[in-house]
ZAZARO-559852 format. One record per atom (N, C-alpha, C, CB): residue number from 1; x, y, z; atom name. Coordinates in nm, 4 decimals. Glycine has a CB too. Layout:
N
{NUM {X Y Z} "CA"}
...
//
This chain:
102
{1 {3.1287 29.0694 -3.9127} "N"}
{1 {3.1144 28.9270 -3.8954} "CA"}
{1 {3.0735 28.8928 -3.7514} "C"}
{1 {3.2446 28.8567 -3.9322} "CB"}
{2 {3.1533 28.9595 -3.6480} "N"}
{2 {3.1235 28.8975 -3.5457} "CA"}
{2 {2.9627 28.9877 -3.5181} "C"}
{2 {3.2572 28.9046 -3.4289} "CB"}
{3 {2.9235 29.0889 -3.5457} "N"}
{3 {2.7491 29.2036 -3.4995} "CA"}
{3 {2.6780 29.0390 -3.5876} "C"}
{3 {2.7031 29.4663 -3.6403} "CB"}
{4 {2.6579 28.9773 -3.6685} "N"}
{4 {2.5993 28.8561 -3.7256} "CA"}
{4 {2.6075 28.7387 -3.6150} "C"}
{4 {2.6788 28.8156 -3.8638} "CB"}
{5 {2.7115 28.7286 -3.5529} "N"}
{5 {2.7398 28.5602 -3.4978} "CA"}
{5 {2.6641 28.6383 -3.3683} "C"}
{5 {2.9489 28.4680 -3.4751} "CB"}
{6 {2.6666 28.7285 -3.3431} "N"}
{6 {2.6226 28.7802 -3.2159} "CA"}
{6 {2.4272 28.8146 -3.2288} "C"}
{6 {2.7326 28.9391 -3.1867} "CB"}
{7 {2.3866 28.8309 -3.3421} "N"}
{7 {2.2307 28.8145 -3.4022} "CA"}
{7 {2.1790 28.6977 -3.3834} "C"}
{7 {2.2128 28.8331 -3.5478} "CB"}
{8 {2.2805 28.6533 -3.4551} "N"}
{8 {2.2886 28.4656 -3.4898} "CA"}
{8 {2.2157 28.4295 -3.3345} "C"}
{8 {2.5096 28.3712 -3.5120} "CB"}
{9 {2.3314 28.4599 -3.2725} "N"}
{9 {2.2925 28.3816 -3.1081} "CA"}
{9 {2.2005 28.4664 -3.0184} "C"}
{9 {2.4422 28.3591 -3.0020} "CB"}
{10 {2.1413 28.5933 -3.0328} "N"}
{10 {2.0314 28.6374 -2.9856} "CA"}
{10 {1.9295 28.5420 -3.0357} "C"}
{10 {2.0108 28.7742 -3.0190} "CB"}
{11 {1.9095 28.5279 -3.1326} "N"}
{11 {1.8322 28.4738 -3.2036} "CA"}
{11 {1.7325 28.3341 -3.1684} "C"}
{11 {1.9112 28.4615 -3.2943} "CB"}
{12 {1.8991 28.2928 -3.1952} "N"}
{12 {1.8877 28.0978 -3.0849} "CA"}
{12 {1.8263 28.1232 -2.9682} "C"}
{12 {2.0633 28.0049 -3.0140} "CB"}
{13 {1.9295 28.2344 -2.8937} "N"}
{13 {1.8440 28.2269 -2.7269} "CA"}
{13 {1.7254 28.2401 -2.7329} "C"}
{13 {1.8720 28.3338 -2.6172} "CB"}
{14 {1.6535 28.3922 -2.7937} "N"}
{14 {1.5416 28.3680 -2.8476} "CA"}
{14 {1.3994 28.2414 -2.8647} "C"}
{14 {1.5924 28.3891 -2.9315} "CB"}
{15 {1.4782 28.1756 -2.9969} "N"}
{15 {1.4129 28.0638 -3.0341} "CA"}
{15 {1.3898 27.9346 -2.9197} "C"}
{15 {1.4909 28.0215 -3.1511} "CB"}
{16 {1.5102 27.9079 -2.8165} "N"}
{16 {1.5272 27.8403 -2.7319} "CA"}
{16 {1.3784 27.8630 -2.6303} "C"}
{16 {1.6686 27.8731 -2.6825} "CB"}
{17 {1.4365 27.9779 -2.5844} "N"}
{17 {1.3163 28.0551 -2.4639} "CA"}
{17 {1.2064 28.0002 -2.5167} "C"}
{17 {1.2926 28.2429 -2.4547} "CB"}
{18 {1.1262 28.0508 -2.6488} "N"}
{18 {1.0342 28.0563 -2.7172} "CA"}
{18 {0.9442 27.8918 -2.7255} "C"}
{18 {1.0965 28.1171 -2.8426} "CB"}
{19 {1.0863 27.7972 -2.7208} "N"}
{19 {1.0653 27.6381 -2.7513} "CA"}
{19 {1.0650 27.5954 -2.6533} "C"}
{19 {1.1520 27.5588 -2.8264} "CB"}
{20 {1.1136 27.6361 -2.5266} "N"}
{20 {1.0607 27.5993 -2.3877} "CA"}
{20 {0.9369 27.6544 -2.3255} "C"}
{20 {1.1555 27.6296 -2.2990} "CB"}
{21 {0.9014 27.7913 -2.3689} "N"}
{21 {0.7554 27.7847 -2.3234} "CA"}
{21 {0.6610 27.6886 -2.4206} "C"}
{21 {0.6942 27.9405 -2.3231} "CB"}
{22 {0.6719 27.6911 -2.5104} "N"}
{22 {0.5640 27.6114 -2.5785} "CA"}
{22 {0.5690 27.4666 -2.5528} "C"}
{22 {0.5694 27.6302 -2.7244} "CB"}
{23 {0.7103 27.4139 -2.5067} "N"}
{23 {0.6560 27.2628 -2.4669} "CA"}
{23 {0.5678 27.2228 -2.2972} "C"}
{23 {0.8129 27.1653 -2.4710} "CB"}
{24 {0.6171 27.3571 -2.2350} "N"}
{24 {0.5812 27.3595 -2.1108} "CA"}
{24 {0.4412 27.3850 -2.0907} "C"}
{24 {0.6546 27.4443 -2.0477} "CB"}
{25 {0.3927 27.4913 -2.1963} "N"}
{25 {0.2237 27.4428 -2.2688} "CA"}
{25 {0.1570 27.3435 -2.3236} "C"}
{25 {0.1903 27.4946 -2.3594} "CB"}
{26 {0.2468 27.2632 -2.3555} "N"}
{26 {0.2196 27.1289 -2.4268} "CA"}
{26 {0.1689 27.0267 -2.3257} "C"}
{26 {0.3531 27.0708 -2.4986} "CB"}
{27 {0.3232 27.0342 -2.2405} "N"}
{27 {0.3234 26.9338 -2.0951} "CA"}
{27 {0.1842 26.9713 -2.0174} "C"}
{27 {0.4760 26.9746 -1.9732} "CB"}
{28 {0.1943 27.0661 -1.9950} "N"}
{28 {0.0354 27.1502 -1.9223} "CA"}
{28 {-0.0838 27.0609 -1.9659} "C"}
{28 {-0.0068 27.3371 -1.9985} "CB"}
{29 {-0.0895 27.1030 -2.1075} "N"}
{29 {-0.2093 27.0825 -2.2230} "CA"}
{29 {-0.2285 26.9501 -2.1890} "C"}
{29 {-0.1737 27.1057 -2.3972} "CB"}
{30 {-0.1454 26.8590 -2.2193} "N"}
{30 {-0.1050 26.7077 -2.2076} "CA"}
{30 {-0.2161 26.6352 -2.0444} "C"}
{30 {0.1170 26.7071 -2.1742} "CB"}
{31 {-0.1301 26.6957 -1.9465} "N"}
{31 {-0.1742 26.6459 -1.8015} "CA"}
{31 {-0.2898 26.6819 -1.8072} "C"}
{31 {-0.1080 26.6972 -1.6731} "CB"}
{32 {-0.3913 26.7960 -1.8329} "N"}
{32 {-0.5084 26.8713 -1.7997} "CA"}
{32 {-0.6271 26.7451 -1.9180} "C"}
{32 {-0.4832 27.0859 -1.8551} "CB"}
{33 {-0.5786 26.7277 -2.0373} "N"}
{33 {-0.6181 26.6359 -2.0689} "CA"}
{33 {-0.6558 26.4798 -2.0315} "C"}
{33 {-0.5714 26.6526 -2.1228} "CB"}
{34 {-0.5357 26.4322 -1.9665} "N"}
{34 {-0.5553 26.2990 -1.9136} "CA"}
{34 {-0.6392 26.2615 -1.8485} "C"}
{34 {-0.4820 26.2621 -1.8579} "CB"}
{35 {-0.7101 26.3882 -1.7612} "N"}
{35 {-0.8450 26.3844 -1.6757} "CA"}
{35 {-0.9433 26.3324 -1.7759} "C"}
{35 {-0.8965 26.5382 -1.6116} "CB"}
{36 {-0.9510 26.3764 -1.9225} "N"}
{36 {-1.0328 26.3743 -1.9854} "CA"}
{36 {-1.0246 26.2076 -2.0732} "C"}
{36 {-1.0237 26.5081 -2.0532} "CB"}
{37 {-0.9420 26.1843 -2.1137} "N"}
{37 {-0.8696 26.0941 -2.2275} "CA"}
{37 {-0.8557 25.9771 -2.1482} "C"}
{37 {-0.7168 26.1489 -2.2930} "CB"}
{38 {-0.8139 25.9574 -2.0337} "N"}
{38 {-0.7871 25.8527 -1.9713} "CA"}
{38 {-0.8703 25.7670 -1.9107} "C"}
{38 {-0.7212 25.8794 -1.9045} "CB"}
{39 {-0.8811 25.6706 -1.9832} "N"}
{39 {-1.0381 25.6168 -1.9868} "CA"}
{39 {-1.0102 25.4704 -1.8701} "C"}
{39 {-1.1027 25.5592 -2.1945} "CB"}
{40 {-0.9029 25.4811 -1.8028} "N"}
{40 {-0.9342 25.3834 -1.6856} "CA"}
{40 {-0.9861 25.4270 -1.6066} "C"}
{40 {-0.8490 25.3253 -1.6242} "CB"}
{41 {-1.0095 25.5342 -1.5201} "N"}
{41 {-1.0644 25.5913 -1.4232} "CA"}
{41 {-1.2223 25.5421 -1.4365} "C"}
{41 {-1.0336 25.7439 -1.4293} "CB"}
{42 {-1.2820 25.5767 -1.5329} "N"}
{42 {-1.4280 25.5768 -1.6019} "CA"}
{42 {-1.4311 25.3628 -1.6288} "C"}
{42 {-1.4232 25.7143 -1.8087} "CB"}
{43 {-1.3634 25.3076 -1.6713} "N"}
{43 {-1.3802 25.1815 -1.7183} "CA"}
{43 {-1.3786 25.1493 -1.5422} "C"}
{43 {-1.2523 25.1105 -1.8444} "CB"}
{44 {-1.3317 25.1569 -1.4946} "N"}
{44 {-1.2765 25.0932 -1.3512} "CA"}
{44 {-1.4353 25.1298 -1.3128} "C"}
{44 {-1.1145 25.1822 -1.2434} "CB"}
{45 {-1.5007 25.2523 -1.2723} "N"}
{45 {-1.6173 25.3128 -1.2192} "CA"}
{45 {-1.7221 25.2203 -1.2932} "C"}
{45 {-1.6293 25.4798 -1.2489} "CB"}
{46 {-1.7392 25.2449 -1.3834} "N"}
{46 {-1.8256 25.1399 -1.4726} "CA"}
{46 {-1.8255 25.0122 -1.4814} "C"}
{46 {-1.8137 25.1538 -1.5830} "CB"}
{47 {-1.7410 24.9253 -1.4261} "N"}
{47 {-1.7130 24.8096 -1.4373} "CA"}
{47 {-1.7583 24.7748 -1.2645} "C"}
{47 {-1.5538 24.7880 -1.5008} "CB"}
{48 {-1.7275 24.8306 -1.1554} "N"}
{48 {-1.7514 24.8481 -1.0218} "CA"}
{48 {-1.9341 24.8564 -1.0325} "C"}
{48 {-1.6588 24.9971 -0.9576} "CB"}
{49 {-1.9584 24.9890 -1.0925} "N"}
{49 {-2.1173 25.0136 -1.0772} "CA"}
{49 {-2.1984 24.9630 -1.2003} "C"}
{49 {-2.1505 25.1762 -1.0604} "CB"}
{50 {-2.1679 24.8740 -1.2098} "N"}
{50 {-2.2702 24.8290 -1.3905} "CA"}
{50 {-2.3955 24.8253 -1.3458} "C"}
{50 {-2.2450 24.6468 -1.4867} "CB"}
{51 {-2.4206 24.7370 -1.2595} "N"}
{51 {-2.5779 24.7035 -1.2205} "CA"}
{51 {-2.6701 24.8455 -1.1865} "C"}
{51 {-2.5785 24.5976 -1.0686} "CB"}
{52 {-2.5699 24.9418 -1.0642} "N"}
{52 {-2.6465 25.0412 -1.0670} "CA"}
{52 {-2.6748 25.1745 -1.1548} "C"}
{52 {-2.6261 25.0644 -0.9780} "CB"}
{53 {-2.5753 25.1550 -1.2476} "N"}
{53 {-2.5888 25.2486 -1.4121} "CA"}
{53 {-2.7137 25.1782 -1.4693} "C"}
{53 {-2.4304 25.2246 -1.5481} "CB"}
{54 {-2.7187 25.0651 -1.4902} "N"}
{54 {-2.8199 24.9945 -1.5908} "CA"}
{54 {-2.9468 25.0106 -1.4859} "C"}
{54 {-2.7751 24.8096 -1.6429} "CB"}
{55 {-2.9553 24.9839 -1.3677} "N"}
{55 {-3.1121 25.0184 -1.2843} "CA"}
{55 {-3.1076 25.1616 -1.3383} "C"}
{55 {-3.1232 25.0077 -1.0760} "CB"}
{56 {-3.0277 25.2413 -1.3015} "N"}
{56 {-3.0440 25.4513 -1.3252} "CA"}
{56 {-3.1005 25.4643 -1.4592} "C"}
{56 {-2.8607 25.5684 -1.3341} "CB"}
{57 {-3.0547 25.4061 -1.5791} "N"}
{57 {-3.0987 25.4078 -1.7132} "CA"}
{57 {-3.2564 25.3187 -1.6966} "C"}
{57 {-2.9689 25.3295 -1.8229} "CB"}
{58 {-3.3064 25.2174 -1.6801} "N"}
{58 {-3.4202 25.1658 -1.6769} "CA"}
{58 {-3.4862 25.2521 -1.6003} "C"}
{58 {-3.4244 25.0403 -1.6394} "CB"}
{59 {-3.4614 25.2875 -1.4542} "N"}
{59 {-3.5586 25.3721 -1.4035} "CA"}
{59 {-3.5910 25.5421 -1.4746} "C"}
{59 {-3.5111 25.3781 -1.2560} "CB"}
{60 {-3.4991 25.5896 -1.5649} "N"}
{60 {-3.5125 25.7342 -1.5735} "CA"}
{60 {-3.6223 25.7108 -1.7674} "C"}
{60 {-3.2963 25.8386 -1.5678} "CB"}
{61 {-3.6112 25.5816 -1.8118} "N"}
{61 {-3.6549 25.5379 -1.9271} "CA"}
{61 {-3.7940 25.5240 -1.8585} "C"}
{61 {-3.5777 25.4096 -1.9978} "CB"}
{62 {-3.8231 25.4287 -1.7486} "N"}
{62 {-3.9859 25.4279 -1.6975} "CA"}
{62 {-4.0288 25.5648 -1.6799} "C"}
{62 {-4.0143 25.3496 -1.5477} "CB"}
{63 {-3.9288 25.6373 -1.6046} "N"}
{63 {-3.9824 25.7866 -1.5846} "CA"}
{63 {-4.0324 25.8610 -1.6659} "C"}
{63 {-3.9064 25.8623 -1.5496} "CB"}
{64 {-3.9708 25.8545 -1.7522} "N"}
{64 {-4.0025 25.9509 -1.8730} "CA"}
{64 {-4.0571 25.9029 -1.9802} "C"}
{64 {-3.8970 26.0128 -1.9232} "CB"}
{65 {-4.1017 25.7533 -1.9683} "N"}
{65 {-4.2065 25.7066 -2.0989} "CA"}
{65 {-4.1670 25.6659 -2.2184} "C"}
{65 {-4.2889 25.8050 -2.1441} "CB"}
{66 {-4.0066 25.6725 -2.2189} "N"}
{66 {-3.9113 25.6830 -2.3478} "CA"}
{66 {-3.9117 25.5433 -2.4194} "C"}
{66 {-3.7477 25.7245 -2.3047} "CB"}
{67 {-3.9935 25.5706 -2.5112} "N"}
{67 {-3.9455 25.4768 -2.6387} "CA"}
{67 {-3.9520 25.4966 -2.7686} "C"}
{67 {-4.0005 25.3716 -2.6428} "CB"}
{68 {-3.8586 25.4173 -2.8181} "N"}
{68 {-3.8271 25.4042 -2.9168} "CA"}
{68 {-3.8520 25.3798 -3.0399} "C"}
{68 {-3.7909 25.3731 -2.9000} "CB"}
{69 {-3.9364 25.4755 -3.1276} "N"}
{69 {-4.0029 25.4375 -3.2888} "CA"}
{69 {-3.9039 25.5066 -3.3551} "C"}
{69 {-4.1738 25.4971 -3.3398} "CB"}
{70 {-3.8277 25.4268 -3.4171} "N"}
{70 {-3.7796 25.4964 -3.5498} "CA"}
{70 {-3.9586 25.5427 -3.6691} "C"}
{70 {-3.6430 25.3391 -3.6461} "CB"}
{71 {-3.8784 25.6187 -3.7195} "N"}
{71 {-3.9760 25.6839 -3.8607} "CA"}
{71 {-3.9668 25.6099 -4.0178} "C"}
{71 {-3.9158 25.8579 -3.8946} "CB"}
{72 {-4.0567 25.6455 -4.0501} "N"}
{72 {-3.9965 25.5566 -4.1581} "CA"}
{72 {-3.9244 25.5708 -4.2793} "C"}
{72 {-4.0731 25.5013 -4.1963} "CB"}
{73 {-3.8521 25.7036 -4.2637} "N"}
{73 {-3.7150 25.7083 -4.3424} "CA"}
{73 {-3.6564 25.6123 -4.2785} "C"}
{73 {-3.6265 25.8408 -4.3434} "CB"}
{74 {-3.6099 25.6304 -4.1268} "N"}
{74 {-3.5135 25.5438 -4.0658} "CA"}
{74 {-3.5141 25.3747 -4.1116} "C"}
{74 {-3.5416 25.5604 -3.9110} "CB"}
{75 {-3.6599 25.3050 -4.0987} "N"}
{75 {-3.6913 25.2366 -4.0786} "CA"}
{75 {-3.6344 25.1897 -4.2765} "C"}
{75 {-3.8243 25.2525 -3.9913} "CB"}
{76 {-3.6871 25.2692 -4.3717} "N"}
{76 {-3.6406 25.2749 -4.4767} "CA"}
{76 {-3.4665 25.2103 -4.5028} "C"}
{76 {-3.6680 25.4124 -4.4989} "CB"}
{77 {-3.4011 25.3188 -4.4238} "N"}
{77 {-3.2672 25.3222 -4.4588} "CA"}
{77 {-3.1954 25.2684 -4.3403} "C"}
{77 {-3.2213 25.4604 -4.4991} "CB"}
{78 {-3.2510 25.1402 -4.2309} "N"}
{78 {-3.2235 25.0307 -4.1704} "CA"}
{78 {-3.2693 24.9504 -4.2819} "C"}
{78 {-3.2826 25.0102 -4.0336} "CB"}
{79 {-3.3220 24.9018 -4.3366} "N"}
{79 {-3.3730 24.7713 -4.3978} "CA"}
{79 {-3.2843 24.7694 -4.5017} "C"}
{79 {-3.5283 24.7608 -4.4443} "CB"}
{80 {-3.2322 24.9131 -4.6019} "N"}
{80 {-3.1440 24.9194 -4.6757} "CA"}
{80 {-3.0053 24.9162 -4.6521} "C"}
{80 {-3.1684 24.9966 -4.7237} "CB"}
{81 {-2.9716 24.9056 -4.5407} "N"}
{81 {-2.8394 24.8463 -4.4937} "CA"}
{81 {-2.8355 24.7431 -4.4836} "C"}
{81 {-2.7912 24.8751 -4.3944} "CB"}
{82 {-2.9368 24.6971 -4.4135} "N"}
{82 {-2.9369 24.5301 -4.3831} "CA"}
{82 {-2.9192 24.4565 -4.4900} "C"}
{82 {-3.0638 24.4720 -4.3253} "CB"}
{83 {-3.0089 24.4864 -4.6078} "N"}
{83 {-3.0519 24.4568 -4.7504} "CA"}
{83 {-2.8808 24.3955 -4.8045} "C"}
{83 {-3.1273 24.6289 -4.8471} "CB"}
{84 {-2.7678 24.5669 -4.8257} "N"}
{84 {-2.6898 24.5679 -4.8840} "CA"}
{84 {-2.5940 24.4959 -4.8076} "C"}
{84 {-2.6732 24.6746 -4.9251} "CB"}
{85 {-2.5758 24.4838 -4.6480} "N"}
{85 {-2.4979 24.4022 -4.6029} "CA"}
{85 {-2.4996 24.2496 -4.6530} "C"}
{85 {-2.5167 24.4160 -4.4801} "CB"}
{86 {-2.6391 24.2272 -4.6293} "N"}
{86 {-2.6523 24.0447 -4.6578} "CA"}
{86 {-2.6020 24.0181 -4.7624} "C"}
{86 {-2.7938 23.9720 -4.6730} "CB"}
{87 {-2.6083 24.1208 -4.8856} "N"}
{87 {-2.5682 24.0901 -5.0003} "CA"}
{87 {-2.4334 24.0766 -5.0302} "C"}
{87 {-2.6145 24.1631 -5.0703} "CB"}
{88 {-2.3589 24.2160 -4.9560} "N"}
{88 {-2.1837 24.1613 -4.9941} "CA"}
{88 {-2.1753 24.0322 -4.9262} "C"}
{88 {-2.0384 24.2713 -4.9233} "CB"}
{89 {-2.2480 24.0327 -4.8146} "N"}
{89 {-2.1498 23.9022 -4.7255} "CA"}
{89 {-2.2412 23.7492 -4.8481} "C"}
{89 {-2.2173 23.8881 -4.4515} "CB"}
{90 {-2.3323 23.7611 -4.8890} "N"}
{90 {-2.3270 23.6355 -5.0095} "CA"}
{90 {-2.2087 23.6567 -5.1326} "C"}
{90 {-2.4930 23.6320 -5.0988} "CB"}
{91 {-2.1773 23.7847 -5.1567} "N"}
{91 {-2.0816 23.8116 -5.2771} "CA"}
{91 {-1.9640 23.7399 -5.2747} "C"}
{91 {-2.0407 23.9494 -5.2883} "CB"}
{92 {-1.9288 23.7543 -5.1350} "N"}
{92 {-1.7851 23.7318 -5.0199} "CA"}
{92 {-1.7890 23.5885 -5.0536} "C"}
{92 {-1.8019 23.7709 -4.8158} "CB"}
{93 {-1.9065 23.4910 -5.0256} "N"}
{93 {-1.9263 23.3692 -4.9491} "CA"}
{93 {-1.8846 23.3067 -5.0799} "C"}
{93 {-2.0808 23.3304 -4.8718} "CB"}
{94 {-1.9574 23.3342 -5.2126} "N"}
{94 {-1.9529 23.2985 -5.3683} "CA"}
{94 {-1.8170 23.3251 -5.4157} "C"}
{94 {-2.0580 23.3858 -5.4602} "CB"}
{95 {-1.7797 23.4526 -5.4113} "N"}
{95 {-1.5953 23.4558 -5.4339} "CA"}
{95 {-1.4997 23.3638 -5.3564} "C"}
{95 {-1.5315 23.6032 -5.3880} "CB"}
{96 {-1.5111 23.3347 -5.2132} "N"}
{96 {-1.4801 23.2344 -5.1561} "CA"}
{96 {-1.4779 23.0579 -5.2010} "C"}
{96 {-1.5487 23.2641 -5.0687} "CB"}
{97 {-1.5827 23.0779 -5.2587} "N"}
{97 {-1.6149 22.8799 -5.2843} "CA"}
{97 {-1.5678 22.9215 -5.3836} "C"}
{97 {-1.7795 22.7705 -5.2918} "CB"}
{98 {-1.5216 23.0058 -5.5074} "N"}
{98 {-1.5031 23.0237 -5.6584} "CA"}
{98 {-1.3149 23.0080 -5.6136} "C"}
{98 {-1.5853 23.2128 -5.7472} "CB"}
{99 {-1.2755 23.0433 -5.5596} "N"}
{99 {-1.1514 23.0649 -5.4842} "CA"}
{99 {-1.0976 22.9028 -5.4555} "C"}
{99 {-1.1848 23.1619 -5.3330} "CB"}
{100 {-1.1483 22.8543 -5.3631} "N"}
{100 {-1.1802 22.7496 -5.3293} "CA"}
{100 {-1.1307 22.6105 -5.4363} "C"}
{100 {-1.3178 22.7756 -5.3082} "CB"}
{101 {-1.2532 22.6569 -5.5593} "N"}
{101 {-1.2829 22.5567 -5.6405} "CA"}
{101 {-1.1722 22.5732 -5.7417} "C"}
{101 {-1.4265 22.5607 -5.6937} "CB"}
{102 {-1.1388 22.6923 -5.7837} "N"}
{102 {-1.0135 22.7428 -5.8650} "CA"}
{102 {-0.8841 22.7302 -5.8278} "C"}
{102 {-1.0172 22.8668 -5.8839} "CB"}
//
């Protein structure tokens, strides 16, 4: 009985040890992230430099000639969104006044 209670508690210590490194990887994991995830650093920078992000984007767009043709799948399956949007939002508008009137 007692070679068991004495397994028993290798065991725990064990499991203990085992559950403190892994949160201490966690905590690690956690902080090393926040660099990444923590999106005030970046909102603050962006909000400070807007004007000169938006000149950097216009000037590197003149540079390089870049524009914009969709193809005409795209152009296809824009018009077919648009199409199916307008339509729920009349479906919406008609269930609404039926709602309404009922």
């Amino acid at each position: 009985m007692e070679e068991r209670i004495k397994e028993l508690e290798e065991e725990i210590a064990i499991l203990k040890a085992e559950n403190e490194s892994i949160s201490e990887t966690l905590n690690k994991t956690k902080v090393h992230l926040k660099r990444y995830t923590a999106p005030v650093n970046s909102k603050e920078y962006y909000a400070k430099n807007k004007e000169e992000c938006k000149r950097k984007a216009r000037e590197y767009k003149k540079k390089t000639n870049y524009k914009h043709e969709p193809t005409k799948e795209q152009k296809k399956e824009y018009n077919r969104k648009a199409y199916l949007r307008r339509k729920e939002k009349l479906k919406k508008v008609l269930e609404e006044e039926k709602n309404e009137e009922g």
